[in-house]
N, C-alpha and C positions, 0 to 999 in steps of 0.2 A: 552074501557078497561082501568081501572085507574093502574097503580102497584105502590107501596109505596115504596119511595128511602128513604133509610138510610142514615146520613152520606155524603159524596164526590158523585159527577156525574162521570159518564160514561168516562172513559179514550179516548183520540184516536183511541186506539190500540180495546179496548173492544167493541166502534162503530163498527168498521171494522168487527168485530169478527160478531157482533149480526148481522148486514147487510149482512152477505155473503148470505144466501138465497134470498134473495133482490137481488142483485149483481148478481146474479146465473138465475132470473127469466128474467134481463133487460139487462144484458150484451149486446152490440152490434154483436157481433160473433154472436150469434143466429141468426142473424138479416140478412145473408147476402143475403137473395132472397128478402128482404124489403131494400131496399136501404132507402130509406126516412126515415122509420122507426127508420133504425137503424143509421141514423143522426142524429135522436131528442133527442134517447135513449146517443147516445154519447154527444151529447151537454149539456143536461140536468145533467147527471151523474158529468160533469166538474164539472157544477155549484152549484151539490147538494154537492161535496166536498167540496167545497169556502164555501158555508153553514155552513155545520156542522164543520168544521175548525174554522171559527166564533164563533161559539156558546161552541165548547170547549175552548177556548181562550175567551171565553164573552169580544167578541169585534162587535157592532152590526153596519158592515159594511152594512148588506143588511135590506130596507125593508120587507115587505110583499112581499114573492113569491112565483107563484104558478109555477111546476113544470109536464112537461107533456111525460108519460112513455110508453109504448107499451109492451105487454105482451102476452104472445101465450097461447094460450087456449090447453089444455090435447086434441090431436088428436084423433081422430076417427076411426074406421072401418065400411067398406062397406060390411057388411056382406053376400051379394050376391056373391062382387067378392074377400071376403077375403084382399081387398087392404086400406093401410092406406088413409083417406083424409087429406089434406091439414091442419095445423092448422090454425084456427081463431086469428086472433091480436084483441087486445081490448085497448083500451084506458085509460088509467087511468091521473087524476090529482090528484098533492100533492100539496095541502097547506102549507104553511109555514113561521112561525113568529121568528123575531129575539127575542121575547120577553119571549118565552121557554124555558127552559130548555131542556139538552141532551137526555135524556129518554125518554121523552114525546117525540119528535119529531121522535126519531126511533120506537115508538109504534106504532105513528101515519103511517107511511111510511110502515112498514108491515102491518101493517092492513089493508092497501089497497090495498096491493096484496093479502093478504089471507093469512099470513105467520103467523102461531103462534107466538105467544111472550114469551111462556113457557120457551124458553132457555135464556132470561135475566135476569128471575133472579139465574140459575145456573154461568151465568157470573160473576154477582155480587158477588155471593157468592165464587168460587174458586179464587177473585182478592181481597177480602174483607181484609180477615185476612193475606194478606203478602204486602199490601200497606198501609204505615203510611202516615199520613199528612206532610205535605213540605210548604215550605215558596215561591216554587218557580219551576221550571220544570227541575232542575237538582240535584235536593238532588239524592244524594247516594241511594238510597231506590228505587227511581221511577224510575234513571238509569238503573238499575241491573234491575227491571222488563221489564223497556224499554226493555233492551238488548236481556233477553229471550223471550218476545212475535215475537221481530223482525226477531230474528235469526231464531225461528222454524215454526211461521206462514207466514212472509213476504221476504223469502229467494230469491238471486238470481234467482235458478232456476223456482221458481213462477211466478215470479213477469215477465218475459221473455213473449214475444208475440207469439203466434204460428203464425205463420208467411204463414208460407208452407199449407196451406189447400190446398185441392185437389177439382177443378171446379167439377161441378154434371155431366156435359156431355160434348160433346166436341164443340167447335167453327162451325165446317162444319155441324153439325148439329141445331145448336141454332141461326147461324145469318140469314141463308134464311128464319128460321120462325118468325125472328123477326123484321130485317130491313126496312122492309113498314109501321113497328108499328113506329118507330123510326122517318121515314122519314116524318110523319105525326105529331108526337110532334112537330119536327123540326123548318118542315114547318109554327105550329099554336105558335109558341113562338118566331121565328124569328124576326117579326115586332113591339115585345112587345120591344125584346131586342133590337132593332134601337132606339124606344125610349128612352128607359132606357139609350142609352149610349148617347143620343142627352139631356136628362136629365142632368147626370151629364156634359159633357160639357157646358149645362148653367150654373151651380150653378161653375165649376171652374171658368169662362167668369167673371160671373156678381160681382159672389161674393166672389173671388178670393184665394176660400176656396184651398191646394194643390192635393188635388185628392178626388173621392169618393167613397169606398169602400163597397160591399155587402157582407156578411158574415153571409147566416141564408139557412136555409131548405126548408122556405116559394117557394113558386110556383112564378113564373118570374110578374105573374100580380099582386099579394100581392105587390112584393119588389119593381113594377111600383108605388104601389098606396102609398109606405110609402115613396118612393122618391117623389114623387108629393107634397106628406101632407109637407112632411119638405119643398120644396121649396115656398110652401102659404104660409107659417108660415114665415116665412124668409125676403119674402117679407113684409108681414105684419108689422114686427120688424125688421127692418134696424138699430136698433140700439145693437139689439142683434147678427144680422146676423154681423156685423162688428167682432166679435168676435170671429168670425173661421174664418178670413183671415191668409192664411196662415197654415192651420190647412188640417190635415184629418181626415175626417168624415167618420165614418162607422156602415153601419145601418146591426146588428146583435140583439145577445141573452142580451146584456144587458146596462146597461147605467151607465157613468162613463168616466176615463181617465184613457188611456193605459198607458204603458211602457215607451211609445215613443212620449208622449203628444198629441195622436191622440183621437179625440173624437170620444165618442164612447154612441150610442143613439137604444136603444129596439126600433125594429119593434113593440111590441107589446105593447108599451106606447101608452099611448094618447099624442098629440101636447103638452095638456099645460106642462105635465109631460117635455121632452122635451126644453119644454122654459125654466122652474124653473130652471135647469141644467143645460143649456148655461148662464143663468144670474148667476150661481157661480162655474163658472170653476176657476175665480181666487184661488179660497182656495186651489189648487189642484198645486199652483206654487212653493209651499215651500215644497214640496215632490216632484216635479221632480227635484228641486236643488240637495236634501237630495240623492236622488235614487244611484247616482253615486259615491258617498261618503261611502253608505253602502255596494256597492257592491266592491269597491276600500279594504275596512275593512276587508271584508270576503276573497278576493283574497288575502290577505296580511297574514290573519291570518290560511290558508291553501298554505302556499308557492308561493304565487304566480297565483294557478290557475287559469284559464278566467272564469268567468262569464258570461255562454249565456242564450238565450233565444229560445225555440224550432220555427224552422224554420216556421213551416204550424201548431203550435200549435193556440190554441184556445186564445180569447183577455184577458188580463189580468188586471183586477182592480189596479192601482198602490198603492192605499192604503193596500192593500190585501197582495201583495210582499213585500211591504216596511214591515208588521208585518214579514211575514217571513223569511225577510233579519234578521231582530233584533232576533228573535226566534234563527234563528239556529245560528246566531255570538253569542249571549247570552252559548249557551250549549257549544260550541267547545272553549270559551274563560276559561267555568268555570271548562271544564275536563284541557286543560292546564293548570292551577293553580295547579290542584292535580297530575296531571302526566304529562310526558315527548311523544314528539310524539313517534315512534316505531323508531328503525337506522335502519329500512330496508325502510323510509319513504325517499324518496330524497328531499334535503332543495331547488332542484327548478322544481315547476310542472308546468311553465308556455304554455309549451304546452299541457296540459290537459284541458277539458271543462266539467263544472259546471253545470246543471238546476237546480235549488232548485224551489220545487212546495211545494202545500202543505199538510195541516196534514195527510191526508189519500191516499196518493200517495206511489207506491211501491221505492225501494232501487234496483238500476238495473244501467247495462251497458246497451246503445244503440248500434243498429247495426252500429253505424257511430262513434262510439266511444263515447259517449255523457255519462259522469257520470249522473244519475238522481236521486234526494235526496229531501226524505218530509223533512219540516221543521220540525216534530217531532223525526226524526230518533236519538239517541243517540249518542252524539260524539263517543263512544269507535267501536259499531256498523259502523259507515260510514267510520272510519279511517281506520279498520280493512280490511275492504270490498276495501276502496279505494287504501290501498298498495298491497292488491292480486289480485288486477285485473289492475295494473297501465301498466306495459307488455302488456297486451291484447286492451287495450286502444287503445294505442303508436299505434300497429298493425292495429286496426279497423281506428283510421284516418290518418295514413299513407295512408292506401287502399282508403281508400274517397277523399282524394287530391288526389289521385291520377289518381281515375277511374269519378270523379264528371264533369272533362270536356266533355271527351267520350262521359257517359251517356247524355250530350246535343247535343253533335253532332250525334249521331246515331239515338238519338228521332227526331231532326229535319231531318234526312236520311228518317228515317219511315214513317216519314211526308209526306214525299216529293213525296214519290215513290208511296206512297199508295194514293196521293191526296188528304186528310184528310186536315179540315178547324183548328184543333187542335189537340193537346194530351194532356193530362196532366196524373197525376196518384196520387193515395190516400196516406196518408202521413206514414203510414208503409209500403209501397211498397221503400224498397232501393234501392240503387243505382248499384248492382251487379243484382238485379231478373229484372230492369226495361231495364237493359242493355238486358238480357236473354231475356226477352220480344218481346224488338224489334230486336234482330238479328232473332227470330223466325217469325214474323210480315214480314222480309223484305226478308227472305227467301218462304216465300207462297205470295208474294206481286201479281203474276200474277190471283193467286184467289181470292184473299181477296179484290181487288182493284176493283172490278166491283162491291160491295159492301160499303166500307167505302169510295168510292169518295166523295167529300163535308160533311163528317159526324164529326161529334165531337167524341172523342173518351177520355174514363178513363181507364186506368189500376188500376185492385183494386185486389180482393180476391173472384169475383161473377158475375155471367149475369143479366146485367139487362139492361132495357132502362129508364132514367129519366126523369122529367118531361119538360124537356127542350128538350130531343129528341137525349141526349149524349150517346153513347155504353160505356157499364161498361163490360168488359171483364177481368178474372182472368187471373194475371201476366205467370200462367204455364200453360194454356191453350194448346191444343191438338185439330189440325187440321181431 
């Protein structure tokens, strides 16, 4: 389906707008009886932001990529016994070129879910005639747009995680029927993962790389065989392998250099891909100099602020950050030229924390305290948002210092008493429901324990077993 652009591409804000049905079909929430599913569907979404961020900013950080979605199929009726069945998931893949333009690329992306395109150019059209041309992303004109799409579409209360879903049944019913299934993954991934970790201790040994990190959805014997490929290749080129001493490697969704100068190589490259990229990590030294200079800039030029980076978030391109360090100092620098911060602003917020992600990412408080801010958001918008919610901040990580040791001593209590070889838990699970979690775990520990003995355990938002053989059990479960 072709449509005719007129004039300027697709705003950020008007992306978001035109993808909500998109967003709606793939969300990961839908997803939580598919666990795996709904890993790919969240991995992929990251990276389909970093995308289309790129391509509104025509900056062509990425290659050719193709993108891989899961989508539920319109459920059914069994019209014998009147009962819904189960939806079907389906697979979908998005192509996609840095060489595109914005429109075409979201035509494309609906399209392949089945989503009309009819509503872009009602887009176009109600953004047309109140958006003038600019020299730059903070004229006056596209602020005040900015400001309104932000405030009424991508509001705090939105942008907020539902947190609290309610499990489908209860634990004393779901783990007898499930923990023989469990204890059979278990068992057939157990020996995969002896290797894998007798793996990476060769390649720290031989090749004195500093640790090596798995980060992907792939099944335990994929990420055996792309740890394998990398250490043939390695061998092969000792003269390239020399070049991650000292480095951490980590084989996930994409390929590049992290945050933290950590290499970072697609499971789902080829080797040579791979090598071409280790032979030019150099280019990649003058931006982690830069990295800490820019983010020094923005703490300075927001009173002080920290600067973090989400804990268990996904890896991040340094090239990628470093535009959106400059983006949002660029907008907060050019509204302080025309205006004054607020006096209800206090001149030192150095106990406040920072994420800046990017263009298509909401405007929110975390539950840990955590300001969160797209590099597209409009200074007058984040300032605003940032001094009415700087109170409730202070609160939220007051509470986190304060209950973040706890929560590890009681997880390790949990641990202990129920016999479990792990815990771990999903990264919006906080630090008050994981607490709630386990004083509930170590209150039924006399039945629960003849059960999770030796078993790997997640606390997440759903039941499920992985393919490794780990229990996914919702945080508010009901015995």
């Amino acid at each position: 389906m072709s449509t005719s652009r007129k004039g300027r591409d697709l705003t950020s804000v008007e992306v978001s707008t035109a993808l909500r049905p998109f967003y709606f079909r793939v969300h990961p929430d839908k997803f939580h009886q598919y666990p795996n599913e709904r890993m790919v569907n969240e991995n992929s979404l990251k990276l389909l932001n970093e995308y289309l961020s790129n391509l509104i900013n025509k900056t062509q950080k990425y290659g050719l990529m193709t993108l891989t979605f899961y989508i539920q199929e319109n459920t059914t009726v069994d019209q014998s016994s009147n009962v819904s069945l189960p939806a079907k998931l389906k697979k979908v893949d998005i192509s996609l070129s840095p060489k595109e333009d914005v429109q075409t690329a979201v035509i494309r992306i609906l399209d392949k879910v089945q989503v009309s395109t009819d509503h872009l150019k009602q887009i176009k059209q109600n953004t047309t005639d109140d958006t003038q041309s600019s020299k730059n992303d903070s004229s006056p004109s596209e602020e005040v747009f900015g400001e309104m799409k932000w405030r009424y579409e991508f509001g705090f209360e939105a942008a907020q995680e539902k947190i609290r879903s309610k499990p489908i049944e209860t634990l004393g019913k779901w783990l007898p029927s499930n923990i023989e299934h469990s204890r059979e993954k278990q068992s057939a991934s157990e020996p995969i993962l002896e290797e894998i970790l007798k793996l990476k201790i060769g390649m720290i040994e031989d090749l004195q790389v500093k640790s090596v990190v798995l980060l992907s959805d792939w099944s335990v014997s994929h990420l055996k065989g792309s740890l394998t490929s990398l250490k043939t290749l390695l061998a092969q080129y000792p003269k390239e392998a020399a070049l991650l001493k000292n480095k951490v490697v980590v084989l996930g969704k994409m390929t590049g250099v992290g945050l933290n100068g950590e290499v970072l190589l697609n499971v789902e490259d080829v080797r040579q891909n791979w090598l071409n990229f280790i032979r030019s990590m150099h280019k990649y030294d003058e931006m982690l100099m830069l990295l800490p200079l820019l983010e020094k800039e923005l703490s300075e030029t927001l009173n002080g602020i920290k600067l973090v980076h989400r804990k268990f978030g996904p890896s991040i391109l340094i090239q990628n950050y470093i535009q959106h360090l400059r983006k949002f100092i660029g907008i907060l620098k050019d509204y302080k030229i025309r205006n004054e911060f607020p006096r209800e602003m206090p001149n030192d917020l150095k106990n406040l924390r920072l994420v800046l992600e990017g263009d298509a990412g909401p405007l929110m408080l975390s539950p840990t305290g955590l300001f969160i801010a797209p590099s597209s958001c409009p200074a007058k918008v984040f300032i605003e948002f940032l001094v009415n919610h700087i109170n409730e901040a202070q609160k939220l990580v007051d509470n986190y210092e304060a209950i973040k040791s706890y929560e590890v001593a009681i997880t390790d209590e949990a641990m202990h008493l129920l016999e479990l070889q792990s815990i771990q838990k999903d990264d919006n699970v906080t630090p008050n429901l994981m607490i709630e979690c386990c004083r509930n775990l170590i209150k039924h520990r006399e039945y629960l324990k003849k059960y999770f003995s030796g078993s790997h355990l997640r606390i997440s938002h759903y039941y499920s077993v992985l393919h490794d053989g780990t229990i996914c059990i919702p945080w508010n479960w009901k015995l």
